[in-house]
Kinemage of the C-alpha trace (Angstrom):
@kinemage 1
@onewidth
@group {chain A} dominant
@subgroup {mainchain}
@vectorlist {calphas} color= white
{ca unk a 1} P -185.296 214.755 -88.702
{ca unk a 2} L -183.318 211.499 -87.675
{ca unk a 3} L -181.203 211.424 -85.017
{ca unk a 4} L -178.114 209.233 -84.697
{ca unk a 5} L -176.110 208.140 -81.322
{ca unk a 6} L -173.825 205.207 -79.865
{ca unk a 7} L -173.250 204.568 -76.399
{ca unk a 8} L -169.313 203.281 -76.230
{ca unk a 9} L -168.156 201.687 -72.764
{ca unk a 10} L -164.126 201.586 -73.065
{ca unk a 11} L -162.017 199.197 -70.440
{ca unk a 12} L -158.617 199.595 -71.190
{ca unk a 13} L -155.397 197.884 -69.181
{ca unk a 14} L -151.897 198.538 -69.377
{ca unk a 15} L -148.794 196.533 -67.662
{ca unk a 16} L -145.521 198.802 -66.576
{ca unk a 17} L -142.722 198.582 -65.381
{ca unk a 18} L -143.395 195.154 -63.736
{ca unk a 19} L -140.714 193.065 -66.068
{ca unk a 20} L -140.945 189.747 -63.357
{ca unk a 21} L -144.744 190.086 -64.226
{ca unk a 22} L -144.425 188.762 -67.284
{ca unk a 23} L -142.208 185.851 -66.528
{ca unk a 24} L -144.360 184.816 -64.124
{ca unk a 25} L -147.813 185.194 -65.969
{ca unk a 26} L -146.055 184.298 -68.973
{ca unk a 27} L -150.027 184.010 -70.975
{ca unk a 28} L -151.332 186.810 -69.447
{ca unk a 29} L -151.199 190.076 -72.364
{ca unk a 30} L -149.781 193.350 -71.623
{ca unk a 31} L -152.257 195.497 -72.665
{ca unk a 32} L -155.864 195.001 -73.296
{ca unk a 33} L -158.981 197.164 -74.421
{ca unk a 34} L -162.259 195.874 -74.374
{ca unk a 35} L -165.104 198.008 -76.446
{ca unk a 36} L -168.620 197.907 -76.785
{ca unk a 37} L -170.699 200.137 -78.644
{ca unk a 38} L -174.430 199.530 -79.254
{ca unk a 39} L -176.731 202.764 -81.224
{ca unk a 40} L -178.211 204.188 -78.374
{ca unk a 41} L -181.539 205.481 -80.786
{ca unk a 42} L -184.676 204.676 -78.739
{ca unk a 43} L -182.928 202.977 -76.106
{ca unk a 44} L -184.704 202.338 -72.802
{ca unk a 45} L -183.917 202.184 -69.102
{ca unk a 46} L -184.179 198.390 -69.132
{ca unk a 47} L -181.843 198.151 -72.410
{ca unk a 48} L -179.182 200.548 -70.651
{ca unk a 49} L -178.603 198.304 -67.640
{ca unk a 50} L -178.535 195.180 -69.591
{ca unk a 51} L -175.836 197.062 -71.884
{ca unk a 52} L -173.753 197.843 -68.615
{ca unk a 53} L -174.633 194.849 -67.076
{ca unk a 54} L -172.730 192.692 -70.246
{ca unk a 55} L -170.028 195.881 -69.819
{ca unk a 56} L -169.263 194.664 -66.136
{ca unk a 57} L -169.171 190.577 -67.163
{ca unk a 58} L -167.058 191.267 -70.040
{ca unk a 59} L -164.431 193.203 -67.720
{ca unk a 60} L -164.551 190.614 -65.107
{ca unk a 61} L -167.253 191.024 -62.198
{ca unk a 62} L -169.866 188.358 -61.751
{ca unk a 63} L -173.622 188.428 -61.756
{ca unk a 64} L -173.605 188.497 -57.758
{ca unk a 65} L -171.432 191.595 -57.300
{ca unk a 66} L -173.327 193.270 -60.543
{ca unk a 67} L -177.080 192.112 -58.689
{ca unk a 68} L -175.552 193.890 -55.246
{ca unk a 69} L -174.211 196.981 -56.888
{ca unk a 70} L -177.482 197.240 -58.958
{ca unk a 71} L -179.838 196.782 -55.274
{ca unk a 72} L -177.391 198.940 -53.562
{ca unk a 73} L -178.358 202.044 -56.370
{ca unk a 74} L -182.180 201.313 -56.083
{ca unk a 75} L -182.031 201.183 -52.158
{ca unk a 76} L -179.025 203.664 -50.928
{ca unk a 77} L -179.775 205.834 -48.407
{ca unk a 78} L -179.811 208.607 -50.301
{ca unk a 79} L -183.266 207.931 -51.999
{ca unk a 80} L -186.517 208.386 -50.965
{ca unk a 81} L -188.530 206.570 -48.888
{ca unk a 82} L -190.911 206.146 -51.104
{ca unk a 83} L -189.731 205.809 -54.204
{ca unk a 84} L -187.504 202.468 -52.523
{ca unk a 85} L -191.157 201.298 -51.570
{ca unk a 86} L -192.807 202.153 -55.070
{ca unk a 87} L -189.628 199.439 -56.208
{ca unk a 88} L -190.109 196.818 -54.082
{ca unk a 89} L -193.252 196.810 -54.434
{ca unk a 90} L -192.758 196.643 -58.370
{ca unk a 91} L -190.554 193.298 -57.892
{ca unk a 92} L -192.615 192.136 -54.920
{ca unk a 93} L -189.966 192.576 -52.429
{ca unk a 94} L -190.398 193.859 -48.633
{ca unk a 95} L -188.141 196.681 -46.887
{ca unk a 96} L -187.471 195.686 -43.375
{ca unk a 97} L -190.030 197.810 -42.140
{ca unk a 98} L -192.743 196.256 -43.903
{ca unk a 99} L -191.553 192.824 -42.815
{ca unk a 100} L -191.200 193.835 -39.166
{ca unk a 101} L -194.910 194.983 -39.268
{ca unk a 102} L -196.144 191.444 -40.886
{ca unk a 103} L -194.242 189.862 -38.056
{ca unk a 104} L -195.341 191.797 -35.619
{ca unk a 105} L -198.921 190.936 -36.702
{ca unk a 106} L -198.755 187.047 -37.168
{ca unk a 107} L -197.285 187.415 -33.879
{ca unk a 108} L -200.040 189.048 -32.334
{ca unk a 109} L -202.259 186.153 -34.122
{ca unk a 110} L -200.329 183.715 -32.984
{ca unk a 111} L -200.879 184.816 -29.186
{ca unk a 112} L -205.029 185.617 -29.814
{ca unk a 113} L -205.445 182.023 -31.090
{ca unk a 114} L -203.374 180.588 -28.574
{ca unk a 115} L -205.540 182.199 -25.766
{ca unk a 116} L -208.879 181.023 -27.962
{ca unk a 117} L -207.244 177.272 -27.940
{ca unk a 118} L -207.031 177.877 -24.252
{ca unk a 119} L -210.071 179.223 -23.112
{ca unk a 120} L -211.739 176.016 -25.526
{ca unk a 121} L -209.671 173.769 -23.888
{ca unk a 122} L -210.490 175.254 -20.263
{ca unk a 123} L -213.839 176.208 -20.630
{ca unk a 124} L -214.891 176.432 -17.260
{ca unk a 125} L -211.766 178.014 -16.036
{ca unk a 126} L -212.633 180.813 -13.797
{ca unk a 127} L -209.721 182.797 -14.015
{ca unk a 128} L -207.462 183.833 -17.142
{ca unk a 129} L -205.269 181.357 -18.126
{ca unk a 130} L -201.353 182.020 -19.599
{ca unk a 131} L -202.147 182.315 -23.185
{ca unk a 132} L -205.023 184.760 -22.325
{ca unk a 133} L -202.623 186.694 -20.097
{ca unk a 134} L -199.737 186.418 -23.160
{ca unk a 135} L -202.443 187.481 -25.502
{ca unk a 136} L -203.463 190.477 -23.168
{ca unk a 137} L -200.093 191.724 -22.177
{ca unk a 138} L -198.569 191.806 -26.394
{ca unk a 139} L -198.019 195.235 -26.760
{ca unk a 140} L -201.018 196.285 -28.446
{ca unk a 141} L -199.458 194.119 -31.440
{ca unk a 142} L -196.136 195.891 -31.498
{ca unk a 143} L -193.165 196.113 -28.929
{ca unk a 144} L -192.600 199.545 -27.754
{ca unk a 145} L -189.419 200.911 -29.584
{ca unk a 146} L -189.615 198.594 -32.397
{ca unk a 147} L -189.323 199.619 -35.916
{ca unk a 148} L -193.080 198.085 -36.634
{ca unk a 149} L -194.200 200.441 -33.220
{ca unk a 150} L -192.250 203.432 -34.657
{ca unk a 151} L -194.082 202.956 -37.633
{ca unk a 152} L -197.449 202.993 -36.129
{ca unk a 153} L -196.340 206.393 -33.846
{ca unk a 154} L -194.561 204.355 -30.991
{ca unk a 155} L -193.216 207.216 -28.808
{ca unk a 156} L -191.203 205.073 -26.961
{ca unk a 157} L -187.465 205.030 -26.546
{ca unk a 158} L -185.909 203.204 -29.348
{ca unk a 159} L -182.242 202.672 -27.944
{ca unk a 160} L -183.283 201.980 -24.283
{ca unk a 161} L -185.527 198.961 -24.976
{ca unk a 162} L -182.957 197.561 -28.020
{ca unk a 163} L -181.288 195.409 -25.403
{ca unk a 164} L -183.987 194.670 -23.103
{ca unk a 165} L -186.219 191.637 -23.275
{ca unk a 166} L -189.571 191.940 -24.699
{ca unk a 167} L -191.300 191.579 -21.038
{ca unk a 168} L -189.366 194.622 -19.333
{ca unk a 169} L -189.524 197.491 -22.554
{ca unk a 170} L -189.411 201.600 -21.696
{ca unk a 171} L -193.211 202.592 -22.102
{ca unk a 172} L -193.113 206.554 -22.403
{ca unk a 173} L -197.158 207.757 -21.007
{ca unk a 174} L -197.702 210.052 -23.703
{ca unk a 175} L -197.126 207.179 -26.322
{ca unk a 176} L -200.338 206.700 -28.222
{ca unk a 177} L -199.940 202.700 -28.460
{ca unk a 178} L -198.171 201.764 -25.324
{ca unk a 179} L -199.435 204.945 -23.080
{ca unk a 180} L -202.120 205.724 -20.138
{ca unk a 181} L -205.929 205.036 -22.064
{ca unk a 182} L -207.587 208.309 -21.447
């Protein structure tokens, strides 16, 4: 059994009723169709974009607005979760979540070596200096309300602490990051 088939992308323009149009754009031509039509036998997901993608050039968007409308598919709203990550992770790209929670960690490393520099530095220092109290006082890594917190099971308002400074954040007590230790 063979089976046969085309894909056929059609772009077709027409100019009416707009006579000071053409004495104006005196090169420009009326009407125009544009046509492409590959055999579509076999074709794969990869081959179907880059068909559409030369579709799109050849009736006048460029590669920018093609790459935006193409990322703006893959990572709408309206797909899952998961499948966006399984994606990103296939052209090794980060979703904001993922880059929040990276930053939230080198953060966090950032203050613990800070407070090791310290203590070294002051080793006979009785008392906690700054960086140990910076290093102590981080927010368990992640700032309560944050999207990296959230993502860990932050129960702590989001909206309240989106203004408010990093030192002064809404701590809910039931919150199993920011919340009364048992």
């Amino acid at each position: 059994m063979t089976i046969e088939g085309s894909v056929k992308f059609i772009y077709e323009t027409k100019t009416v009723g707009y006579p000071q149009y053409h004495e104006a754009y005196p090169d420009m031509i009326d009407d125009q169709t544009i046509t492409m039509e590959v055999p579509s036998v076999e074709m794969n997901v990869y081959q179907y974009f880059n068909l559409f993608n030369s579709f799109l050039r050849a009736v006048g968007f460029d590669e920018l607005n093609i790459m935006q409308g193409a990322t703006g598919l893959a990572f709408s709203e309206m797909r899952k979760d998961e499948d966006m990550r399984k994606v990103a992770g296939d052209h090794d790209l980060l979703l904001q979540e993922q880059h929040d929670e990276i930053v939230s960690e080198l953060q966090q490393e950032i203050l613990s070596l800070k407070a090791k520099l310290s203590r070294l530095a002051n080793p006979d220092n009785p008392n906690y200096t700054d960086e140990e109290m910076d290093a102590f006082s981080a927010w368990n890594g992640a700032i309560p309300g944050s999207n990296a917190a959230v993502n860990r099971g932050c129960k702590c308002p989001v909206m309240d602490n989106e203004e408010m400074p990093d030192d002064r954040k809404w701590v809910n007590a039931d919150c199993p990051i920011h919340g009364k230790k048992q």
